[in-house]
N, C-alpha and C positions, 0 to 999 in steps of 0.2 A: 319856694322852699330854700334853706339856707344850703352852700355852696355845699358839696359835696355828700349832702344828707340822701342821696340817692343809696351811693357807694356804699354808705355808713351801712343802712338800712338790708342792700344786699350781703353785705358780709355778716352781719348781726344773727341773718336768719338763717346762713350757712353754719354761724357755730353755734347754732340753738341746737342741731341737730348731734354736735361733738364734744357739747361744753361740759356731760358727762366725766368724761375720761380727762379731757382736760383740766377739771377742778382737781379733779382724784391726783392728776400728776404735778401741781403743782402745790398740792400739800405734802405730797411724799416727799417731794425733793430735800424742801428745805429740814424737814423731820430728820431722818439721814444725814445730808451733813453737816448740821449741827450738831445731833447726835454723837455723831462718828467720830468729825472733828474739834469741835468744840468744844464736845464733854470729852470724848477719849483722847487726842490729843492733846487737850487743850489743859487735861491733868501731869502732861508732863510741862509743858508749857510752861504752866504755872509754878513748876516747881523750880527748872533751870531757867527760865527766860522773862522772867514775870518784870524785871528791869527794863528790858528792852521794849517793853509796849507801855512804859509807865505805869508800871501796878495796876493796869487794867488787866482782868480776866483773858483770858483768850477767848473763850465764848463770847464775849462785850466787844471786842476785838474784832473779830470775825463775824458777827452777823450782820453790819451794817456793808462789808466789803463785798459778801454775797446777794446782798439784795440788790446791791449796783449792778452787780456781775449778774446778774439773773433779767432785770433790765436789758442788759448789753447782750444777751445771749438770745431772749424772747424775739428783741429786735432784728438780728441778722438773721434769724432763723425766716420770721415771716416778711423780711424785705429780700429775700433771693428767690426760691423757689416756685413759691406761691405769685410772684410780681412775674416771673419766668413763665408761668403756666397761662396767665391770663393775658401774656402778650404774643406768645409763640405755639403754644400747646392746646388752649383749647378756645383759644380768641377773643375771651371775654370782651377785653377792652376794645375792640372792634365791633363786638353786638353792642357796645354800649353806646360809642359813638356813634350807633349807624339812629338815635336816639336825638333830643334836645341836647343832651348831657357834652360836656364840653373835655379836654385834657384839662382844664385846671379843677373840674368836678371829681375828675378819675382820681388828682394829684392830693385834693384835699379830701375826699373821703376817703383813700387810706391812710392817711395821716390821723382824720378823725379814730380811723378802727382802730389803729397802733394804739392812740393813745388809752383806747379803753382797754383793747388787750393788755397792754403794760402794766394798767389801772389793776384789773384784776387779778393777775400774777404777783404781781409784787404786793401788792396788799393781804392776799395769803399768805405770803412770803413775809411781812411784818408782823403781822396775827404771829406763828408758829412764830418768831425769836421772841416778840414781848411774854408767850405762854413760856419760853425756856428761860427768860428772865434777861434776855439781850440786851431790851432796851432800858436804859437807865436814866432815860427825862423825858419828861413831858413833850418837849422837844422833836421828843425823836419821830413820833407822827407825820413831822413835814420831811423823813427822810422818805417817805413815799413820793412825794413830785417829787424830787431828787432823784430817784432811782426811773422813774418816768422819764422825766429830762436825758435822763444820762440815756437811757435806748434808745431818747428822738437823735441822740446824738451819733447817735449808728447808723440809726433808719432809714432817714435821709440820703446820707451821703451813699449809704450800699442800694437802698430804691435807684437813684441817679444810676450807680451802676449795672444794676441788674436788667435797666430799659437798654443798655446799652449792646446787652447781649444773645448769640442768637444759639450755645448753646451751658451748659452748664457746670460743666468742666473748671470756669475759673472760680464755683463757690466755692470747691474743696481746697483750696489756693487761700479761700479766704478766711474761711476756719479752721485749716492747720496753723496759716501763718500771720494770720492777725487776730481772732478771735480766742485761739487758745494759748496764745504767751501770753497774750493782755490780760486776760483770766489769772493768769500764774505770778505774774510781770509787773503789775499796776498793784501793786499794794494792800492785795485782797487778802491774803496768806500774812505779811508780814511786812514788817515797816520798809518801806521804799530806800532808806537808807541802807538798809541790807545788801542792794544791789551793787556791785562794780559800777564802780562812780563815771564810769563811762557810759551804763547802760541809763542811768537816771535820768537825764535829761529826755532821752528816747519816752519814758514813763509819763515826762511832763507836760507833754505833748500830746496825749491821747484823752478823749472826755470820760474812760474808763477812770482813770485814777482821780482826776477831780470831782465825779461821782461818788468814789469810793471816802474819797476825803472829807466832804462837805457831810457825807449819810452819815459817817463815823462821828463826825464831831456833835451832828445833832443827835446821833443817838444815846452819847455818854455825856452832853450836855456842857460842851466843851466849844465851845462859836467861838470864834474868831473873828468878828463884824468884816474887817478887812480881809482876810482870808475866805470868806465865806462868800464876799463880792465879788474878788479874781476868782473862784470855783465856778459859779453859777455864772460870772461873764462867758469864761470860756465856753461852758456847754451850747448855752446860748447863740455862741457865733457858730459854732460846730452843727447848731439846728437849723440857724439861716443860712447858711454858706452851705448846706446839704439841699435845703430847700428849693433855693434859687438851682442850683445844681442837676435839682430832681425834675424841674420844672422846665429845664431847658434839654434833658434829654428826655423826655417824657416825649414834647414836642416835636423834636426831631424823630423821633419812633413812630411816634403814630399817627403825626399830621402829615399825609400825601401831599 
């Protein structure tokens, strides 16, 4: 059986039992604010600021910023706690290895599950902007891997840290102070240029904003060949550099 289709297999059947509520909440989400914002703000928007985003809508504007961000969010969420639980709380990953199953089975069938989780949030999450009329090319379809990518680009590097730790105190550390300015911060809201030319670089450095950038431009159908190839590099090193990362404190965690 292929490398970590064990893990896959177990987490699959855990969220057969919650995937309920979890569909439910991830149509509400995007319903709301787009809603909220897009249409209700996004009518003032339009009116005083419609220059600033290039005569794109603010709704067109803002759904491709959120699906990044929705990615990036789905990501940290299920690489702390969850990775927390099964190392220190109720040992899974200790029943598993007491098994055939190896740490790089453990390492790659969560990676496997992320990627489907992601798959299925954000692809609700693109359904609800195309039904508000978000997406404006044909295009904009492949801002779904893109918003995928962009969570592996989380996931990774926060799994590495979450093996690292024995209690959980530093996740609220990581969702004040890195997951919700990046949300606010990285271009999701408003053009990156907006920011104090200080903080901008800080922005260009994160796989949030080149998430956000590359979904945006496929979804109003606006590519930049070049541009498009530094976006997707970066996330890309941001997944292997996480990887590698995740694989060697995984390691050290749980091999005696």
């Amino acid at each position: 059986m292929a490398v970590g289709a064990r893990v896959l297999e177990h987490n699959l059947m855990v969220y057969r039992r919650v995937w309920h509520g979890s569909v439910l909440g991830s149509l509400i989400s995007p319903v709301l604010f787009l809603a909220a914002m897009g249409i209700g703000l996004g009518n003032y928007v339009n009116r005083g600021g419609a220059d600033a985003l290039g005569g794109v809508p603010y709704l067109a504007f803002l759904a491709p910023g959120l699906l990044a961000a929705q990615g990036m969010q789905t990501a940290a969420f299920e690489t702390t706690y969850p990775i927390m639980s099964k190392i220190v709380w109720n040992k899974l990953y200790e029943a598993m290895l007491a098994t055939p199953l190896t740490v790089r089975d453990l390492l790659f069938g969560e990676l496997e599950w992320l990627v489907v989780r992601l798959t299925i949030v954000c692809s609700l999450f693109l359904a609800v902007a195309a039904l508000f009329g978000a997406v404006r090319s044909p295009l904009g379809i492949l801002a779904l891997p893109v918003a995928v990518l962009t969570g592996l680009g989380f996931a990774a590097p926060i799994m590495a840290f979450s093996a690292t730790q024995r209690q959980d105190s530093a996740f609220n550390v990581i969702f004040r102070f890195l997951i919700t300015p990046l949300f606010l911060l990285s271009g999701t809201f408003f053009p990156l240029d907006r920011l104090p030319a200080p903080v901008q670089p800080v922005a260009y450095l994160t796989p949030l904003y080149h998430g956000v950038a590359l979904a945006r431009a496929l979804t109003l159908g606006q590519v930049d060949p070049a541009a498009a190839a530094a976006h997707l590099a970066v996330l890309l090193g941001f997944v292997a550099v996480g990887c590698v990362l995740a694989a060697v404190s995984f390691r050290r965690r749980l091999v005696i």
